[in-house]
Structures are given as structure tokens and as C-alpha cells.
C-alpha positions, 0 to 999 in steps of 0.5 A: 500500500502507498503511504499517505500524503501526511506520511512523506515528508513533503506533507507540511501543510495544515490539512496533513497535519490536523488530519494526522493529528492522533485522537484525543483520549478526552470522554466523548460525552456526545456518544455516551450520552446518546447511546444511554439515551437510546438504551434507556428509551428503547428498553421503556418501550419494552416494559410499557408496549403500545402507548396509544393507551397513554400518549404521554411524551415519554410514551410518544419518545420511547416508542420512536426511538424503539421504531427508528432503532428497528428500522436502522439497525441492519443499515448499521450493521451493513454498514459497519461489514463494509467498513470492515471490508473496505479497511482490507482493500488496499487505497490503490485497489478504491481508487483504480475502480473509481477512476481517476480522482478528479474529473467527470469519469470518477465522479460518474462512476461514484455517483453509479456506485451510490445508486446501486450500493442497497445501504440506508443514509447512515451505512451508506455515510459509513462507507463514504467516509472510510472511500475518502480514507482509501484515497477517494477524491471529496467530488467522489465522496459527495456525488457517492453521498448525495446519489446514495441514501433513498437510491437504493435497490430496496427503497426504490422498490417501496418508492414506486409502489408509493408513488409509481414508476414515473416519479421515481424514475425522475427523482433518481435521474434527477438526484444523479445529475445533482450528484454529478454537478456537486461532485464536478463543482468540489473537484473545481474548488480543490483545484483552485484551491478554495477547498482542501484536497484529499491528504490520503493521496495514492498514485496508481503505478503506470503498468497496475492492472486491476483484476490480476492485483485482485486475484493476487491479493485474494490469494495471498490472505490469510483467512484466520482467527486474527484476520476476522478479528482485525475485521471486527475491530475495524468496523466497530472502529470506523463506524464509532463516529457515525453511530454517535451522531446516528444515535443522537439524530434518533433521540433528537428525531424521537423528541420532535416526534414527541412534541411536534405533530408531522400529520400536518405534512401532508396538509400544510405543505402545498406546490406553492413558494411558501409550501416549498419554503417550509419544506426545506425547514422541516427537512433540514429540522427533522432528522429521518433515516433514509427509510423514514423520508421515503414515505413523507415524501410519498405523502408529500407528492400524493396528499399535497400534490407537491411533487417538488416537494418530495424531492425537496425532503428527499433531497434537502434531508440529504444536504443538511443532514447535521449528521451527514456534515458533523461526520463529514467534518470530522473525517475531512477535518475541514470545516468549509468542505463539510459545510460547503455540500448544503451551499453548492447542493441546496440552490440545485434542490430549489430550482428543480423542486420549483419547476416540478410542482409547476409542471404538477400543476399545468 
């Protein structure tokens, strides 16, 4: 395996040396706090079964965290064997099946990546950060992102049963083609230099040939007790930084649920400036995983008849995820590369949202 840009010695620069800088030893209060709230309301929704009987608000926050947990809690666990995998597969091998780190092809290919990977949001933010340390260029990370979370193979299935194979078909070719454009504008900004590139830098040797370098590795491993173990470790690892803010995006979810009724969706959330408007504010509030969105964006597009604006949720949940940009600034360690997908994603989001609920109503 090639090292790292912060491994030569020519790497100097701020972004190097942050992101090689070695973890803090500090509590992380955020995980702990999140993991014993989860634990604690989940195990009360246990004890006390349905609470229609009583809606009181820790009955309401119990219950919605023991149905989000059920329903992430396979992504969780895929995303954390990928992780593990991907941990295995060499920088060389992630950048060669992706292309050239900068430029339409890669980003193509990773925005086709993130169609086809059946993972939800959060195992799919999992698989993103641990391709961006094994040498994944930021364009490639983004497009993968925003072209991944509600795309997948068993989502789009649910999408078209709600919604029909017409709508869905336009809101997977339209959520590709945002990817390609933010994954081409992050590659630009790197360029110029406005954004930090990638420090796990790898260069492919001239005469590396995928496939024979695949079947070389497989058949040098060593599939023992150890390397398993490496496996596990690895993917817990890796996927500590996500499962903390996954966690804490449950309970935060849980607790809107409990004090903010989202019946209203459907109602109050019309094809109009102002519907269109409120729908991104809910969706950059509300924290729903990939499972969570599809359904109120079928509400959306059916009882509001806002087409646009089920895309919009879809989309804008993506963009402004808090979770998706806390993990992001965590792994890039660079603040303006995080917050950068919401600015160069959300004005693509509005204007096609726009334009599909007027063609709703011509």
C-alpha cells in the first residue's frame, strides 16, 4: 500500500497535519450520552408496549426511538461489514475502480456506485467516509453521498409502489445529475484551491492492472482467527463516529416526534413558494433515516400534490443532514468542505423542486 500524503515528508501543510493529528483520549460525552439515551428509551418501550393507551411524551419518545432503532439497525450493521471490508482493500485497489480522482469519469462512476450500493443514509455515510480514507477524491465522496441514501435497490422498490414508476424514475435521474454537478463543482474548488484536497493521496503505478492485483491479493490472505478479528475491530472502529451522531439524530428525531405533530405534512405543505419554503425547514429540522423520508415524501407528492416537494425532503434531508456534515467534518477535518455540500447542493434542490410542482400543476 502507498503511504499517505501526511506520511512523506513533503506533507507540511495544515490539512496533513490536523488530519494526522492522533485522537484525543478526552470522554466523548456526545456518544455516551446518546447511546444511554437510546438504551434507556428503547428498553421503556419494552416494559410499557403500545402507548396509544397513554400518549404521554415519554410514551410518544420511547416508542420512536424503539421504531427508528428497528428500522436502522441492519443499515448499521451493513454498514459497519463494509467498513470492515473496505479497511482490507488496499487505497490503490478504491481508487483504480473509481477512476481517476478528479474529473467527470470518477465522479460518474461514484455517483453509479451510490445508486446501486442497497445501504440506508447512515451505512451508506459509513462507507463514504472510510472511500475518502482509501484515497477517494471529496467530488467522489459527495456525488457517492448525495446519489446514495433513498437510491437504493430496496427503497426504490417501496418508492414506486408509493408513488409509481414515473416519479421515481425522475427523482433518481434527477438526484444523479445533482450528484454529478456537486461532485464536478468540489473537484473545481480543490483545484483552485478554495477547498482542501484529499491528504490520503495514492498514485496508481503506470503498468497496475486491476483484476490480476485482485486475484493476487485474494490469494495471498490469510483467512484466520486474527484476520476476522482485525475485521471486527475495524468496523466497530470506523463506524464509532457515525453511530454517535446516528444515535443522537434518533433521540433528537424521537423528541420532535414527541412534541411536534408531522400529520400536518401532508396538509400544510402545498406546490406553492411558501409550501416549498417550509419544506426545506422541516427537512433540514427533522432528522429521518433514509427509510423514514421515503414515505413523507410519498405523502408529500400524493396528499399535497407537491411533487417538488418530495424531492425537496428527499433531497434537502440529504444536504443538511447535521449528521451527514458533523461526520463529514470530522473525517475531512475541514470545516468549509463539510459545510460547503448544503451551499453548492441546496440552490440545485430549489430550482428543480420549483419547476416540478409547476409542471404538477399545468
Amino acid at each position: 500500500m502507498n503511504e499517505s500524503c501526511c506520511d512523506k515528508a513533503k506533507a507540511t501543510d495544515d490539512t496533513c497535519s490536523d488530519h494526522c493529528a492522533p485522537e484525543s483520549r478526552k470522554i466523548d460525552y456526545l456518544m455516551w450520552l446518546s447511546v444511554s439515551g437510546v438504551v434507556i428509551f428503547y428498553t421503556l418501550q419494552l416494559l410499557i408496549g403500545d402507548p396509544s393507551a397513554d400518549e404521554t411524551w415519554y410514551r410518544t419518545l420511547a416508542a420512536s426511538v424503539f421504531e427508528l432503532m428497528n428500522t436502522v439497525w441492519w443499515g448499521l450493521l451493513l454498514g459497519m461489514l463494509m467498513v470492515a471490508l473496505l479497511a482490507k482493500v488496499p487505497r490503490e485497489f478504491v481508487v483504480a475502480t473509481l477512476g481517476s480522482n478528479m474529473g467527470f469519469r470518477g465522479v460518474l462512476r461514484a455517483t453509479l456506485a451510490g445508486v446501486l450500493l442497497d445501504l440506508c443514509s447512515h451505512g451508506i455515510l459509513m462507507v463514504g467516509t472510510k472511500l475518502y480514507e482509501r484515497g477517494a477524491s471529496a467530488g467522489q465522496v459527495m456525488a457517492f453521498l448525495i446519489a446514495s441514501p433513498w437510491n437504493s435497490f430496496s427503497l426504490t422498490l417501496i418508492l414506486i409502489a408509493l408513488i409509481g414508476f414515473g416519479w421515481t424514475a425522475a427523482y433518481i435521474v434527477l438526484s444523479m445529475l445533482i450528484a454529478i454537478i456537486v461532485g464536478l463543482l468540489f473537484d473545481y474548488l480543490v483545484n483552485k484551491g478554495t477547498l482542501p484536497g484529499n491528504p490520503q493521496c495514492v498514485d496508481l503505478p503506470a503498468n497496475f492492472r486491476l483484476w490480476p492485483e485482485i486475484k493476487r491479493g485474494l490469494a495471498t490472505t490469510n483467512y484466520d482467527a486474527i484476520f476476522f478479528r482485525s475485521m471486527l475491530s475495524d468496523g466497530i472502529g470506523g463506524s464509532r463516529m457515525v453511530i454517535k451522531w446516528l444515535l443522537f439524530g434518533v433521540l433528537l428525531a424521537s423528541a420532535i416526534r414527541a412534541f411536534v405533530s408531522m400529520d400536518d405534512f401532508s396538509h400544510w405543505f402545498g406546490p406553492s413558494i411558501l409550501g416549498l419554503g417550509m419544506t426545506l425547514i422541516a427537512a433540514t429540522i427533522i432528522e429521518v433515516c433514509s427509510e423514514g423520508s421515503t414515505p413523507i415524501a410519498a405523502d408529500l407528492l400524493n396528499n399535497a400534490k407537491a411533487p417538488g416537494n418530495g424531492f425537496a425532503f428527499l433531497m434537502t434531508g440529504i444536504a443538511t443532514d447535521y449528521t451527514e456534515i458533523m461526520v463529514l467534518k470530522e473525517t475531512t477535518r475541514s470545516w468549509r468542505l463539510a459545510l460547503f455540500l448544503p451551499l453548492l447542493t441546496v440552490p440545485q434542490v430549489i430550482v428543480i423542486s420549483w419547476m416540478l410542482n409547476v409542471y404538477s400543476t399545468l
